[in-house]
C-alpha beads as a LAMMPS data file, in Angstrom:
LAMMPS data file: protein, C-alpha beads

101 atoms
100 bonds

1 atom types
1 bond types

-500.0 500.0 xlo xhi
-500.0 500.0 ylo yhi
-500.0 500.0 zlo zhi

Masses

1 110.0

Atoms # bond

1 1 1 402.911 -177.885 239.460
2 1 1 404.733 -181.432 239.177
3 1 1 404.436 -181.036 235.261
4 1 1 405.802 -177.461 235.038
5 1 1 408.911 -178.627 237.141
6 1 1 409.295 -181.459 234.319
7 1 1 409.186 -179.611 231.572
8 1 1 411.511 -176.503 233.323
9 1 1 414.004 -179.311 233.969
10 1 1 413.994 -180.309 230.620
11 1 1 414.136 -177.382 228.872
12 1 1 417.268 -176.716 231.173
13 1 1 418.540 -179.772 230.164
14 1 1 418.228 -179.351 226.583
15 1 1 419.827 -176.023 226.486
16 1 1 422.951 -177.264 228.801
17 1 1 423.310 -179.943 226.050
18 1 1 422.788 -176.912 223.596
19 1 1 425.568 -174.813 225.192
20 1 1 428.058 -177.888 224.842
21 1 1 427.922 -178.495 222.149
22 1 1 428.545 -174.950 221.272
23 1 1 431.754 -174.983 223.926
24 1 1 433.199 -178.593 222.709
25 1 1 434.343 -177.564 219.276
26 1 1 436.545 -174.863 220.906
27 1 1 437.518 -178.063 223.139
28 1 1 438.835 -179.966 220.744
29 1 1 440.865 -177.503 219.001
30 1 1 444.989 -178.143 219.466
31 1 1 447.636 -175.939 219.231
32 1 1 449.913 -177.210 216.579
33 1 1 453.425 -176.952 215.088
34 1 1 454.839 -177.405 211.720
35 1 1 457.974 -177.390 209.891
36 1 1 457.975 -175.622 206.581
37 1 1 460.438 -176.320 203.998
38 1 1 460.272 -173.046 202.044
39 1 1 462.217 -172.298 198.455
40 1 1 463.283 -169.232 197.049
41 1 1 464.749 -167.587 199.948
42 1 1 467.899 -165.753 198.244
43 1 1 467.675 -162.832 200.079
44 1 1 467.586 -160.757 203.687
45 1 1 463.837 -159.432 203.342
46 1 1 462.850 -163.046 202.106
47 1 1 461.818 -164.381 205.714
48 1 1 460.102 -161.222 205.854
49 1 1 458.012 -161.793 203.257
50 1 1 457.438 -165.548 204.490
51 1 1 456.631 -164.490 207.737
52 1 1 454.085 -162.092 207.155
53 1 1 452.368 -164.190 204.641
54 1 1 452.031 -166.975 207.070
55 1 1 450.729 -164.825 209.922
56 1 1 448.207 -163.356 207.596
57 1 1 446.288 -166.890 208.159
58 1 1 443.898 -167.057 210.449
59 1 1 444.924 -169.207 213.756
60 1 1 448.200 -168.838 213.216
61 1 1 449.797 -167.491 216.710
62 1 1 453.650 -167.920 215.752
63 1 1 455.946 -168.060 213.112
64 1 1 459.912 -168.377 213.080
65 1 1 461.477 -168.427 209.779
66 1 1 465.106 -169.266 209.551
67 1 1 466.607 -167.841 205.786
68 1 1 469.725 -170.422 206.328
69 1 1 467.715 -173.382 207.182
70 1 1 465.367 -172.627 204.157
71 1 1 461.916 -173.490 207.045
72 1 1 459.565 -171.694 208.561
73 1 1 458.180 -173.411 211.935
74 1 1 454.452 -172.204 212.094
75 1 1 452.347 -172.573 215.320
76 1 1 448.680 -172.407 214.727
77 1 1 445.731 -173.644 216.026
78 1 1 444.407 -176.833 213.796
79 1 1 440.499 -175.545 214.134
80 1 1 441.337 -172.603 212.890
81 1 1 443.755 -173.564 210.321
82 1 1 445.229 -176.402 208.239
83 1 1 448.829 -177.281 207.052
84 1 1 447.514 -176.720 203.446
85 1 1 446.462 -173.247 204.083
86 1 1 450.351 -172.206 205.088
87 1 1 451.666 -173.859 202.428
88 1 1 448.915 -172.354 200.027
89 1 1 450.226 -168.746 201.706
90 1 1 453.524 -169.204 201.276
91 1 1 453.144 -170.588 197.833
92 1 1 451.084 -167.139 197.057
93 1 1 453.980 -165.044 197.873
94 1 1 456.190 -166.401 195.702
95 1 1 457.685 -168.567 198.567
96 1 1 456.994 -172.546 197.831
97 1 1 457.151 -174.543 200.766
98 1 1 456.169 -178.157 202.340
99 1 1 455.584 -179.768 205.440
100 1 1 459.363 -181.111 205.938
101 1 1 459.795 -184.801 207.233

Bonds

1 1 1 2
2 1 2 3
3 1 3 4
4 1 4 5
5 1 5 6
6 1 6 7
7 1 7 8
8 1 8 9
9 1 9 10
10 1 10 11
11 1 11 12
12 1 12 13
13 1 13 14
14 1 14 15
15 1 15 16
16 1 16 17
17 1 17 18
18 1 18 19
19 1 19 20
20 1 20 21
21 1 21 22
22 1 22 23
23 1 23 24
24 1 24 25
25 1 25 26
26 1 26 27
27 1 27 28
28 1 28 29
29 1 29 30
30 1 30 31
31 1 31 32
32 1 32 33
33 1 33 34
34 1 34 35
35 1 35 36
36 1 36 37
37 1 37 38
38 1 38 39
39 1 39 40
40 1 40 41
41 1 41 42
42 1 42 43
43 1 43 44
44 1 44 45
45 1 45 46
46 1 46 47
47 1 47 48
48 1 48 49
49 1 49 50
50 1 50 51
51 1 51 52
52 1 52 53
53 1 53 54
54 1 54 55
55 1 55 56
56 1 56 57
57 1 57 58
58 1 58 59
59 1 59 60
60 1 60 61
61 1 61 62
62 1 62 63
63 1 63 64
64 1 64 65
65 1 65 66
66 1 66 67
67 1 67 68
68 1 68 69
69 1 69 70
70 1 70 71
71 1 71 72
72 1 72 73
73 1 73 74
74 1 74 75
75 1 75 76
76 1 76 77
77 1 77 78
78 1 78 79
79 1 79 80
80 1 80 81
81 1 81 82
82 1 82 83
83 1 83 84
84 1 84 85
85 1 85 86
86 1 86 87
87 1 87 88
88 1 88 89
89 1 89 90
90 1 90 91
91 1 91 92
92 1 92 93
93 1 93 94
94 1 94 95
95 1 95 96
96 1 96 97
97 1 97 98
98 1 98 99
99 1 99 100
100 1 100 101
């Protein structure tokens, strides 16, 4: 009996360590916000067009794009998505842009 309770404990054990490690990447993830610098904006349906390319990316939850500032400030969460896939969206639609410093 004192050997089955071992092992049950450690099987529970090993599955709680299981389950966490599952939980912690979610964890770690960060909400995040960057400022695009974004070209070719010449026109009204231009930030349009910006916008819905960037919230086409996965883990992307907002997106403000400002036509006379030439940016685009992107909120997105960084373990779902990466500065280099905005810019590589916004580059697709015709749109260049760059993290701005």
């Amino acid at each position: 009996m004192n050997k089955m309770l071992v092992a049950m404990t450690r099987a529970l054990g090993v599955l709680a360590f299981g389950f966490g490690l599952i939980a912690s990447s979610s964890a770690f993830a960060a909400e995040k916000t960057v400022t695009l610098a974004v070209q070719n904006m010449h026109c009204a349906s231009c930030p349009h067009t910006v916008k819905a390319s960037l919230q086409a990316v996965p883990g992307v939850t907002n997106v403000v794009v400002s036509a006379e500032d030439k940016t685009a400030v992107v909120t997105f969460d960084d373990s779902k998505a990466q500065v280099d896939a905005l810019v590589k969206a916004t580059t697709n639609a015709g749109y260049p842009s760059a993290p701005k410093s």
